[in-house]
Phi, psi and omega in degrees: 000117163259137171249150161225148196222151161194161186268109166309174190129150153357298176284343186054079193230126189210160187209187191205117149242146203226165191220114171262179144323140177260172166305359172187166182328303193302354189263149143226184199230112194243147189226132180238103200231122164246152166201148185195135162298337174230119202250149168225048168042245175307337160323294150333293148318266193317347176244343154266342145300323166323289217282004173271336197261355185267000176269320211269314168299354171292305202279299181290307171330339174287294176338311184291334180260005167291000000 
């Protein structure tokens, strides 16, 4: 399963996640690909750790009402 995303603009900033099989049932393997003409160094950093730890609270919530 892959999502893709991107903004128009200047910056050319599009992304791409993708969600494969993990090594055993309980698992999977998340792939994450940025791109941008303009880095704005921790920043960056700091909005993909938000937005992965807001898939990892997602998922498990889900999990928790199965």
């Amino acid at each position: 399963m892959s999502l893709e995303w991107g903004a128009p603009g200047p910056h050319g900033y599009r992304g791409r996640l993708h969600v494969a099989a993990g090594d055993d049932d309980g698992h999977c393997r998340l792939s994450v690909e940025l791109h941008t003409e303009r880095v704005e160094g921790q920043r960056v950093d700091e909005g993909l750790t938000e937005a992965l730890e807001g898939i990892k609270f997602a998922v498990e919530a889900a999990e928790a009402r199965r």
